[in-house]
Backbone as numpy.savetxt, mean C-alpha at the origin, in Angstrom:
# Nx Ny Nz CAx CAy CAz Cx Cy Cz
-21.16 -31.65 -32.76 -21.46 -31.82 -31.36 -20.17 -31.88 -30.53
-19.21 -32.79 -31.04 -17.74 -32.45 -30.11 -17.11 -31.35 -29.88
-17.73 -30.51 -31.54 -16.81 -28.92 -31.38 -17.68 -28.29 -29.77
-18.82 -28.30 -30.04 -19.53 -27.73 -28.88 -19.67 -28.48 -27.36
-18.99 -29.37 -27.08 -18.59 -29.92 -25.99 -17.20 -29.17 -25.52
-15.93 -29.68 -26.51 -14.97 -28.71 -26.23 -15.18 -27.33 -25.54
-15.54 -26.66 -26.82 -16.03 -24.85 -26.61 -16.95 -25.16 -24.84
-17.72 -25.91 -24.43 -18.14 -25.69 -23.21 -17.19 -26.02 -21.90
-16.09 -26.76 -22.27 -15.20 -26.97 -21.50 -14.23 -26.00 -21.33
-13.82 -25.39 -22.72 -13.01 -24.26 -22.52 -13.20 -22.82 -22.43
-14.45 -22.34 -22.27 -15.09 -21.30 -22.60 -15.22 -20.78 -20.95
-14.94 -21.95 -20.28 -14.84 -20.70 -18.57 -13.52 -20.47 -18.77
-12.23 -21.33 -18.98 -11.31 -20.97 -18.62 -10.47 -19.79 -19.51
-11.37 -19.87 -20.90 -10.75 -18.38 -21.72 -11.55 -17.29 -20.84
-12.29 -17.10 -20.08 -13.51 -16.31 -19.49 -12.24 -15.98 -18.59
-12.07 -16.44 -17.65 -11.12 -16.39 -16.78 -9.68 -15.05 -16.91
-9.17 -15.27 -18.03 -8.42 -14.90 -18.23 -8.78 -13.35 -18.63
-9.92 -13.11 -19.11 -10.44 -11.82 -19.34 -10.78 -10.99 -18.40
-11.03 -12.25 -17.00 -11.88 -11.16 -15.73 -10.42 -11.39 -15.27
-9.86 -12.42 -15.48 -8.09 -11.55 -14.50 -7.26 -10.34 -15.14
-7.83 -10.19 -16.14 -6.94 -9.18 -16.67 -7.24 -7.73 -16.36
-9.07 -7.69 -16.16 -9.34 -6.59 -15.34 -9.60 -6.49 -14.49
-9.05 -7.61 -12.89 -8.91 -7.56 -11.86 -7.00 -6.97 -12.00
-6.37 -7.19 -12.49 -4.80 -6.85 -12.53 -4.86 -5.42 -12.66
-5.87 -4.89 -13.28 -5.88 -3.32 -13.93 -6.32 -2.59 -12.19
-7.39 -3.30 -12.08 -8.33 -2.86 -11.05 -7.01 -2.53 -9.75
-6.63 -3.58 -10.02 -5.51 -3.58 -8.30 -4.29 -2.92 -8.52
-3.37 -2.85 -9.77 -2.99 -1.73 -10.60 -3.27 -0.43 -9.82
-4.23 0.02 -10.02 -5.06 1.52 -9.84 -4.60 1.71 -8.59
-5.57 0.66 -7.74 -5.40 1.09 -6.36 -3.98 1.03 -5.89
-3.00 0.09 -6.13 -2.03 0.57 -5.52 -1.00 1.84 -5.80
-1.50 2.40 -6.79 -0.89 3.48 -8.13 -1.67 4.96 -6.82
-2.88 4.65 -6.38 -2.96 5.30 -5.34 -2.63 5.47 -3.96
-2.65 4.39 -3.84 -1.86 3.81 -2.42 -0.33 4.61 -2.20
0.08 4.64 -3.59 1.67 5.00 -3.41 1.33 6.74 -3.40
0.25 7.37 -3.97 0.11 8.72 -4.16 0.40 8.80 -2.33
-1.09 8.61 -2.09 -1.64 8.64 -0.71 -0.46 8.61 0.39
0.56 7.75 0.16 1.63 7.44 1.27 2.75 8.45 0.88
2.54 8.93 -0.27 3.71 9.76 -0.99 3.43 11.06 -0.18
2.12 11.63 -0.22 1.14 13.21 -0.20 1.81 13.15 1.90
1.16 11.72 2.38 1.29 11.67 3.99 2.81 12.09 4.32
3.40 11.35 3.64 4.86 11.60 3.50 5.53 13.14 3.21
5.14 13.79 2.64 5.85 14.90 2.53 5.27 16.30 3.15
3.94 15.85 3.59 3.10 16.09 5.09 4.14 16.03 6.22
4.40 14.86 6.45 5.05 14.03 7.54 6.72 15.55 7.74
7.10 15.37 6.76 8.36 15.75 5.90 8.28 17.14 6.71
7.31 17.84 6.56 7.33 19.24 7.10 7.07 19.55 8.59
6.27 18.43 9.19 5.95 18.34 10.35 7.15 17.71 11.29
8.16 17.30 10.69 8.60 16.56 11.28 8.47 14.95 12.26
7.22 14.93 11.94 6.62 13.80 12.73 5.51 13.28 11.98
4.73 11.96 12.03 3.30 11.55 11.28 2.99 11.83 12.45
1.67 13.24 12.39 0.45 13.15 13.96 -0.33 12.70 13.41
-1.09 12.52 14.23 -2.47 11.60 14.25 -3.67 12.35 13.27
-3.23 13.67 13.20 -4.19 14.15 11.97 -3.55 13.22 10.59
-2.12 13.74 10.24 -1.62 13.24 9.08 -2.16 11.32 9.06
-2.34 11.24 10.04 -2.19 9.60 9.98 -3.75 8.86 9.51
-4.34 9.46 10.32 -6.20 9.73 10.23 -6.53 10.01 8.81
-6.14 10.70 8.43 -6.27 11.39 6.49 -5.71 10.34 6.10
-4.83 9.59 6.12 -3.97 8.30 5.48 -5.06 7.32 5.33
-5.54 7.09 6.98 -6.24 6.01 6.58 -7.61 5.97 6.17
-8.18 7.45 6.51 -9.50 7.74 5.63 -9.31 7.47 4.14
-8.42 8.15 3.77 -8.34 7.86 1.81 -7.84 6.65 1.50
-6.90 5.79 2.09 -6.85 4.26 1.54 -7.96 3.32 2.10
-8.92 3.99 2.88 -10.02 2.42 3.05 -10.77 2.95 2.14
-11.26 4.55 1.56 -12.02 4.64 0.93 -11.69 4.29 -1.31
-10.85 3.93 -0.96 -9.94 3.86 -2.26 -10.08 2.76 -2.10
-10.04 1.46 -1.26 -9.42 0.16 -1.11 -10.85 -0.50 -0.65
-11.73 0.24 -0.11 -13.30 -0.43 0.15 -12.98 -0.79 1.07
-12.25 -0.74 2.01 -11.82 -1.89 3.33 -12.11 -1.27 4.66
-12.11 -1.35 5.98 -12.16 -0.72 6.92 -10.76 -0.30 7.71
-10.87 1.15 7.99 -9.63 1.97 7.92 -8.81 0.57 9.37
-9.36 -0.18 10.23 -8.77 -0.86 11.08 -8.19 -2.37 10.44
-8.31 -2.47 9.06 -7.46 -3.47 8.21 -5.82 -2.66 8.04
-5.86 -1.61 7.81 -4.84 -0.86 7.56 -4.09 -0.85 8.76
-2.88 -1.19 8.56 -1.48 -1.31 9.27 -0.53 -0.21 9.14
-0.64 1.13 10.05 0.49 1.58 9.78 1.52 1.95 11.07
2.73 2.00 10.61 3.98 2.15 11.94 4.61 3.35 11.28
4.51 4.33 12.40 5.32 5.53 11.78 6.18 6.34 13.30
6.86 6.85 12.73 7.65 7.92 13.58 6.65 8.58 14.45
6.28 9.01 15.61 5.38 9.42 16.32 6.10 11.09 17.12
7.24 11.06 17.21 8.22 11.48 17.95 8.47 13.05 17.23
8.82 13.97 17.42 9.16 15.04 16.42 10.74 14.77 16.24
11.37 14.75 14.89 12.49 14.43 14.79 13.28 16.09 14.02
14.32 16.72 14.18 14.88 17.83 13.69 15.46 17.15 12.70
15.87 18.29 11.66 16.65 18.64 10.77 17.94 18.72 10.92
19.09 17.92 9.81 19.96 18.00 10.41 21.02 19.08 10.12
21.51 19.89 10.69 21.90 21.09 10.59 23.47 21.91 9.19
24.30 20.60 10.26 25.76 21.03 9.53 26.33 19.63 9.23
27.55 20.34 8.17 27.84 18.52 7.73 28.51 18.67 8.74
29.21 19.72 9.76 30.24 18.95 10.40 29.42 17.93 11.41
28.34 18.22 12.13 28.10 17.24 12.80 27.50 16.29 12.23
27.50 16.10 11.18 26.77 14.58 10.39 27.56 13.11 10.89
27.27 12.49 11.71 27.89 11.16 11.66 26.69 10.69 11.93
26.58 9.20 11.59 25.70 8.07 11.85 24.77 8.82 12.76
24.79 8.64 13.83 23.87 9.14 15.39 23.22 10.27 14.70
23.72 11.11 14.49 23.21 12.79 14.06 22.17 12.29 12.93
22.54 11.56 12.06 21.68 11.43 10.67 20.42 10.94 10.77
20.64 9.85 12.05 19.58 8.73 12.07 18.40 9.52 12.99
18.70 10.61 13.66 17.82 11.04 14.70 17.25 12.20 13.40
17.64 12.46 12.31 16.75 13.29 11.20 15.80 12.60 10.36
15.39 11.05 10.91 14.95 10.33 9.79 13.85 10.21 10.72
12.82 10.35 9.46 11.15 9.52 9.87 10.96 8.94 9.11
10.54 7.14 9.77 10.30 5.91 9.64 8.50 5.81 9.15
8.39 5.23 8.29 7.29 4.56 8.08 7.03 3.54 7.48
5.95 2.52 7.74 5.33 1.33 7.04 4.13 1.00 6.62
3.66 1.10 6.17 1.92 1.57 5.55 1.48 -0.14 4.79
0.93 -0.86 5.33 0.18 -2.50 4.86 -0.73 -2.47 4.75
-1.47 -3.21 3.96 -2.71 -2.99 3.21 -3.45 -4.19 2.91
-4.48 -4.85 2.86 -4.55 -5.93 2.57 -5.05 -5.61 1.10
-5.01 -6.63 0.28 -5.47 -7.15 -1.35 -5.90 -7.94 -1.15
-7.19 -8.10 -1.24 -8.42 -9.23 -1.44 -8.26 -10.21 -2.37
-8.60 -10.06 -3.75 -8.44 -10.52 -4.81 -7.50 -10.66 -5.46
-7.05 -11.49 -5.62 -5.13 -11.68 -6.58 -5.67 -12.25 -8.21
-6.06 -13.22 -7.81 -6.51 -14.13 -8.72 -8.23 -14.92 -9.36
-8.80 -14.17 -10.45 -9.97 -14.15 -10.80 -10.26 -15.79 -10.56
-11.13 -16.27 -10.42 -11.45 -17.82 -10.77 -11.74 -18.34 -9.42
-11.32 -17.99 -8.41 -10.09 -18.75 -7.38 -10.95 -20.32 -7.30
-12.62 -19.97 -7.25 -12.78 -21.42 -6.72 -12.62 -22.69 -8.24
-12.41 -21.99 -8.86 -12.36 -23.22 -10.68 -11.09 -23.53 -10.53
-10.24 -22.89 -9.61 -8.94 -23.36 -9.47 -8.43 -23.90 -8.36
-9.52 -23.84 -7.07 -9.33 -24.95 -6.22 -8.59 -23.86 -4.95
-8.50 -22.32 -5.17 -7.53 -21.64 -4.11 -8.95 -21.06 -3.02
-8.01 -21.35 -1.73 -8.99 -20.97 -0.63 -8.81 -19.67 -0.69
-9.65 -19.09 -0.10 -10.14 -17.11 -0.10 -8.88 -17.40 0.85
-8.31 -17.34 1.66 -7.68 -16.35 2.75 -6.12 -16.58 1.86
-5.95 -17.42 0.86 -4.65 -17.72 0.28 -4.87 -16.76 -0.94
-6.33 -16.34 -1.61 -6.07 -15.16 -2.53 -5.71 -13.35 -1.90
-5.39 -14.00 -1.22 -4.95 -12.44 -0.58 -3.28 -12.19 0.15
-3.28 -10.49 0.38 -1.97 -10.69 0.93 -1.77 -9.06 1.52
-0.97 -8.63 1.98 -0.62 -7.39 2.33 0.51 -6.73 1.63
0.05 -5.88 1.00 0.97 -5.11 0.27 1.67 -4.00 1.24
2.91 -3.73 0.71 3.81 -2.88 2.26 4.48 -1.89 1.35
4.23 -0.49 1.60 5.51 0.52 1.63 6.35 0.93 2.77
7.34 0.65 2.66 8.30 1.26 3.87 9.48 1.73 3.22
9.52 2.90 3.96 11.28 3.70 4.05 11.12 4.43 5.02
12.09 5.23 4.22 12.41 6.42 5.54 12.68 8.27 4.69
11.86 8.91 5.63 12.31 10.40 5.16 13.02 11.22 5.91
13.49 12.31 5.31 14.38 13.24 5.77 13.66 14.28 6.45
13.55 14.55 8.15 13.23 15.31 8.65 13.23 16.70 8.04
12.21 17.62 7.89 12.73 19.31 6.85 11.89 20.39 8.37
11.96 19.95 9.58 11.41 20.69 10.43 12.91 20.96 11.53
12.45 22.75 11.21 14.01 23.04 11.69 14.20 22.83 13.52
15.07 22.66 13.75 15.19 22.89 15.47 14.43 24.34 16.73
């Protein structure tokens, strides 16, 4: 009878560890797409010289539908502006380089971090967080 008291005490928290392991896989995935998705917009972006509002629209259609979320959770800041290519090294200095770059930041929220949350006492808005890609690309749209 003690063995089976134990085993009922510990039998959520080995449980636990099995549904976090394929919540880690699960969120894994999606951000393994997330990075496609921002990669594909990106080299979109790359040729256009600018993120338009088509490229941007396709961004956030495929990460809410990937992410289950509504495309107005999604945070993104991008270059809006058409930026050129930069031509010759002779005119390469700082100023010249920085006006060939398009900026972006793409945030996301993650729902679920941690399987269990209420056996462990964590409030919902603390199992979550925003995941962020940001850099910068090299304008390839000629003058």
């Amino acid at each position: 009878m003690k063995q089976f008291l134990v085993l009922m005490a510990v039998l959520p928290l080995l449980l636990v560890f099995l549904v976090q392991f394929s919540l880690d896989q699960i969120n894994n995935s999606r951000l393994g797409l997330l990075s496609d998705y921002v990669y594909t917009a990106k080299e979109e972006a790359k040729q256009e010289g600018y993120f338009s509002e088509e490229i941007l629209n396709e961004l956030r259609s495929n990460i809410a539908k990937a992410f289950d979320i509504m495309p107005s959770d999604i945070i993104i800041q991008a270059t809006q502006s058409v930026r050129y290519r930069v031509m010759s090294t002779d005119s390469l200095s700082e100023d010249n380089f920085e006006r060939g770059l398009i900026y972006y930041k793409v945030s996301v929220p993650i729902q679920e971090i941690m399987a269990g949350r209420r056996l462990f006492g964590i409030k919902e808005e603390d199992n979550s967080y925003y995941y962020t890609i940001e850099s910068y690309a090299a304008s390839e749209r000629l003058p």
